[in-house]
C-alpha positions as CSV (number, residue, x, y, z in Angstrom):
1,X,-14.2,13.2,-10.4
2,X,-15.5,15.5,-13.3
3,X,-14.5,18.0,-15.5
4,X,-16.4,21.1,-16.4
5,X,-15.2,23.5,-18.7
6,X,-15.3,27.5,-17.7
7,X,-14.0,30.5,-19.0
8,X,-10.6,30.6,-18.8
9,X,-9.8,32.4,-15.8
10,X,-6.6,33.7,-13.7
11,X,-5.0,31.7,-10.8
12,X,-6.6,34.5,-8.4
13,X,-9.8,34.7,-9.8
14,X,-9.8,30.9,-9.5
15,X,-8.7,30.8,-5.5
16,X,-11.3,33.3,-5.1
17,X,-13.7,31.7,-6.6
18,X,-13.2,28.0,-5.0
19,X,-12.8,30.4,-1.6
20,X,-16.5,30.7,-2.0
21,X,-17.5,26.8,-2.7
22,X,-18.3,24.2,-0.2
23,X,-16.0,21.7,-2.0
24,X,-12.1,21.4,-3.0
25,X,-11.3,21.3,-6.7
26,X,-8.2,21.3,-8.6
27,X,-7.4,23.9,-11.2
28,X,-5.7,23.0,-14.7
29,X,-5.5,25.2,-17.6
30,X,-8.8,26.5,-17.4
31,X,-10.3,23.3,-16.4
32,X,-12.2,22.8,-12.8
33,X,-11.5,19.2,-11.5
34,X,-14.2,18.6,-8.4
35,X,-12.5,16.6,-5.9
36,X,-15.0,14.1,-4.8
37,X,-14.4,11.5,-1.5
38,X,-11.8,8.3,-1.4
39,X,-13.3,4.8,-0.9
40,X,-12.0,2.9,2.1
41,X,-8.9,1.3,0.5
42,X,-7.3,4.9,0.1
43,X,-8.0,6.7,3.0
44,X,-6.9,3.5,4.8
45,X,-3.3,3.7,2.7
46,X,-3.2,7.2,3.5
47,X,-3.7,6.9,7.3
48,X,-0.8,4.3,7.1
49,X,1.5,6.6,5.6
50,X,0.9,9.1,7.5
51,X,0.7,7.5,10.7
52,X,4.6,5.7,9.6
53,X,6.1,8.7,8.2
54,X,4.9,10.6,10.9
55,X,6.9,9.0,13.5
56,X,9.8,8.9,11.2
57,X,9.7,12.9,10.7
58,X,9.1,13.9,14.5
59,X,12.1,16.5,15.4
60,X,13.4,16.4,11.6
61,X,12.5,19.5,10.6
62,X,10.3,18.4,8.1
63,X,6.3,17.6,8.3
64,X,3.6,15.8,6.8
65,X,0.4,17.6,5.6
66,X,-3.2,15.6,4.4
67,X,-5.1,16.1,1.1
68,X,-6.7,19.5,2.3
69,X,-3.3,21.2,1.9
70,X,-2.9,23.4,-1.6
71,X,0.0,23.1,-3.8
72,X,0.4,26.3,-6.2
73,X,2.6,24.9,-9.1
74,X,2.7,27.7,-11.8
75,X,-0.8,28.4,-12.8
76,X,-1.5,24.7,-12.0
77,X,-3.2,24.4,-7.9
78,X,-3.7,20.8,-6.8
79,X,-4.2,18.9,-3.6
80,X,-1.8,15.9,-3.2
81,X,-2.8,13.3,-0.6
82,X,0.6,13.9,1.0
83,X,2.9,16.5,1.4
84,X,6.2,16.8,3.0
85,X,7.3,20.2,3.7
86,X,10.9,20.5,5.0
87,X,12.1,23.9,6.8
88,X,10.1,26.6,6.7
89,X,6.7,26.6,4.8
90,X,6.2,29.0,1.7
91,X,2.5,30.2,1.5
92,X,1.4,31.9,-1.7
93,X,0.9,35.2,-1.1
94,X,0.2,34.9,2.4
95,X,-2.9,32.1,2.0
96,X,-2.2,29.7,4.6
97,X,-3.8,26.8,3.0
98,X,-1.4,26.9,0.0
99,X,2.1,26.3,-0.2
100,X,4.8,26.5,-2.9
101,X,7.8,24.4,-1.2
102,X,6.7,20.9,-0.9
103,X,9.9,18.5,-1.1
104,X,7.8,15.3,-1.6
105,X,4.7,14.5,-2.7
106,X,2.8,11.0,-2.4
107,X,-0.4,10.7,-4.6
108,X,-2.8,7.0,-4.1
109,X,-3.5,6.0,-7.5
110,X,-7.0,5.9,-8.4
111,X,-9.4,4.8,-11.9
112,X,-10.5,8.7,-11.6
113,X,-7.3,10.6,-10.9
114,X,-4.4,8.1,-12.3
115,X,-4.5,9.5,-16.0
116,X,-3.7,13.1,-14.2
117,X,-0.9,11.7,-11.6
118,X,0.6,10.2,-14.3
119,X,0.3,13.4,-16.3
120,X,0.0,16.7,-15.6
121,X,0.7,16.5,-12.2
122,X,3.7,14.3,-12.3
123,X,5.4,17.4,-15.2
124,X,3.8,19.2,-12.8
125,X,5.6,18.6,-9.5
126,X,9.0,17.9,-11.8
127,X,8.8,21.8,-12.1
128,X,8.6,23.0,-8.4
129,X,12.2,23.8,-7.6
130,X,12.2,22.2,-3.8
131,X,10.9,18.8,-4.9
132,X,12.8,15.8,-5.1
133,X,10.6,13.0,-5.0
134,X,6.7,11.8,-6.2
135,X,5.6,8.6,-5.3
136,X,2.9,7.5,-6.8
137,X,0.6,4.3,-4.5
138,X,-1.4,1.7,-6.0
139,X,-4.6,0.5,-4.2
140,X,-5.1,-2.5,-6.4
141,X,-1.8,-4.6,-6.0
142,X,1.4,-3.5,-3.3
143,X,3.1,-1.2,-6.0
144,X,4.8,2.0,-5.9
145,X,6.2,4.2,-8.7
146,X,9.1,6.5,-7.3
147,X,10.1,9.6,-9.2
148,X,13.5,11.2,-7.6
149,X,15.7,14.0,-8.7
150,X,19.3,13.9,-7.7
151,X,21.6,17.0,-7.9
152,X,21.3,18.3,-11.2
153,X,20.8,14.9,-12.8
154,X,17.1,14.0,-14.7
155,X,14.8,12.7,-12.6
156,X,14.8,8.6,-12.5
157,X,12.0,6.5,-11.9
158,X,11.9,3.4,-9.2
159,X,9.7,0.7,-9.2
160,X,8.7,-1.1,-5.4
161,X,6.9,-4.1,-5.7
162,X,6.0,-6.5,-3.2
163,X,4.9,-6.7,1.2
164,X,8.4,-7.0,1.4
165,X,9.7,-4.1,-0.5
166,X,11.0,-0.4,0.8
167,X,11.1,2.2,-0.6
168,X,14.4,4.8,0.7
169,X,13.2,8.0,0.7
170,X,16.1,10.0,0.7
171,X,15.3,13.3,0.4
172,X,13.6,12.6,4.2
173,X,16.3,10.4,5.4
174,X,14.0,6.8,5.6
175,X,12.3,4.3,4.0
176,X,8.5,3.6,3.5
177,X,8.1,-0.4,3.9
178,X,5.0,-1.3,2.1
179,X,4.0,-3.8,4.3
180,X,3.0,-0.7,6.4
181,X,2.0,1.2,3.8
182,X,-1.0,-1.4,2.4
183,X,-1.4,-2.8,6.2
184,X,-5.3,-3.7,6.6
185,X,-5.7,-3.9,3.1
186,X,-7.1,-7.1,1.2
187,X,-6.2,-7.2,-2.1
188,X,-8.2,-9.4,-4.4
189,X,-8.5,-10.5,-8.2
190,X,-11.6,-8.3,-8.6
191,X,-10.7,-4.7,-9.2
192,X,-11.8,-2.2,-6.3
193,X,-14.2,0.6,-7.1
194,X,-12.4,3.2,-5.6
195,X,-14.9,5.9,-5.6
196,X,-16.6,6.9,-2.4
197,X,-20.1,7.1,-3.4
């Protein structure tokens, strides 16, 4: 992904703006962040989730949504790969394609997007009064970073490693085994370009 610098511009003049391109971006203090496509490993990882979370959330009340859902955080608009809604969806001001209520969020680690899940992004979703949870997927080894917030307490950060692992996703009521999660996926010594083009 790249970064181009613009004038610094409103939330609204933003999602007016990106209304207009052919591409999604992400918008972070004043700084445009073109989303470019996943390589194999990730879509593949996302599928998996999505296909075993899916099953695990039918009649729950709560729903999984792919990477072209918005998430309005502040003056902050991303696009996680995953997002669980529970309830009743909040759209910002009436825009279907962007909600403000997620209650988890799953990001797939990548070179170009790790340094902002790790940063911005993780602050980021800490702030949005419905969430309790951010898991974070690698797509180089069968790890997963776990951010939860309990109660009132400060959120605490789980490490899952290992084909044999699960991870208990409480706020859903289940667990992610990531032996489903990284199912088809070869994992190797050499590290994985995980760009699309």
């Amino acid at each position: 992904m790249s970064a181009q610098e613009i004038e610094v511009m409103s939330i609204e003049e933003f999602l007016e703006w990106e209304s207009k391109q052919e591409t999604r971006h992400e918008f972070i203090d004043g700084v445009i962040f073109n989303m470019a496509g996943a390589a194999y490993e990730h879509n593949t990882i996302a599928v998996n989730v999505i296909i075993e979370l899916g099953g695990k959330l039918r009649g729950s009340g709560c729903s999984l949504k792919n990477n072209d859902m918005g998430v309005l955080v502040g003056e902050q608009y991303v696009y996680p790969d995953i997002t669980v809604l529970c309830g009743k969806p909040e759209f910002y001001k009436g825009k279907r394609g962007i909600i403000t209520n997620p209650v988890l969020v799953i990001e797939i680690l990548s070179k170009s997007t790790e340094i902002r899940d790790r940063g911005y992004k993780l602050y980021a979703y800490q702030q949005i009064p419905t969430m309790q949870a951010y898991l974070m997927l690698w797509q180089t080894k069968p790890i997963a970073e776990l951010y939860v917030r309990r109660d009132d307490a400060p959120w605490q950060q789980f490490v899952f490693v290992g084909m044999e692992t699960a991870i208990p996703l409480d706020c859903i009521h289940c667990e992610l085994k990531l032996s489903e999660v990284y199912r088809e996926i070869e994992f190797n010594t050499e590290e994985i370009d995980d760009t699309a083009s």
